[in-house]
C-alpha positions as CSV (number, residue, x, y, z in Angstrom):
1,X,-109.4,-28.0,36.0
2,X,-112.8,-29.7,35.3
3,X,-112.9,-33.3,34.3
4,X,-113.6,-34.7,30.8
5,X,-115.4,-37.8,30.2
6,X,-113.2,-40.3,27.9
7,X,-114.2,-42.0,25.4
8,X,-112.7,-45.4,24.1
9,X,-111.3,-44.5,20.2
10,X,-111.0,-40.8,20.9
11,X,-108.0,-38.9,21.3
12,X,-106.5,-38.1,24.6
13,X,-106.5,-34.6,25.9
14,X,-102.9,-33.2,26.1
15,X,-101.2,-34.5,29.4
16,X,-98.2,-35.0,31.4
17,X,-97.5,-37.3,34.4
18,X,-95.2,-39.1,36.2
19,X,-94.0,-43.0,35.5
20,X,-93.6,-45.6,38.3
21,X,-89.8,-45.7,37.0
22,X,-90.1,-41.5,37.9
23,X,-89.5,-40.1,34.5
24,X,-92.1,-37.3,33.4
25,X,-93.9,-38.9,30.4
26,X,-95.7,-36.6,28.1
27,X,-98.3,-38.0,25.7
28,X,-97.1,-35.6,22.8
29,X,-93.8,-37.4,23.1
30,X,-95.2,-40.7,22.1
31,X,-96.6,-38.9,18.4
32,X,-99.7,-40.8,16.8
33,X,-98.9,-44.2,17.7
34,X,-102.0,-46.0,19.1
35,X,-101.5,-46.0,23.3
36,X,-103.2,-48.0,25.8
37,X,-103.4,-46.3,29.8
38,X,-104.1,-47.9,32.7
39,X,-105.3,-46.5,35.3
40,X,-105.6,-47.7,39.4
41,X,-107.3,-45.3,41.3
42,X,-107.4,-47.7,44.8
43,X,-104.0,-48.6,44.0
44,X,-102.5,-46.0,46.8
45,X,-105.6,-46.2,49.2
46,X,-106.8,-48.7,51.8
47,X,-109.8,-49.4,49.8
């Protein structure tokens, strides 16, 4: 799958992913409320 650039104010792309808690979450779940994602990428590396 190639990667898309995001923008701030644009919508997501459809996406699915598991929670710390280990529930799948799915972003059409959460309907047109406004959403805010954080992301850690060194959060599971030595860097």
């Amino acid at each position: 799958m190639a990667a898309k650039e995001l923008r701030a104010g644009l919508k997501a792309p459809a996406f699915k992913l598991e929670a710390a808690s280990g529930e799948t979450v799915d972003l059409s779940d959460l309907g047109e409320k406004w959403t805010v994602l954080f992301f850690y990428p060194k959060a599971s590396t030595s860097g």
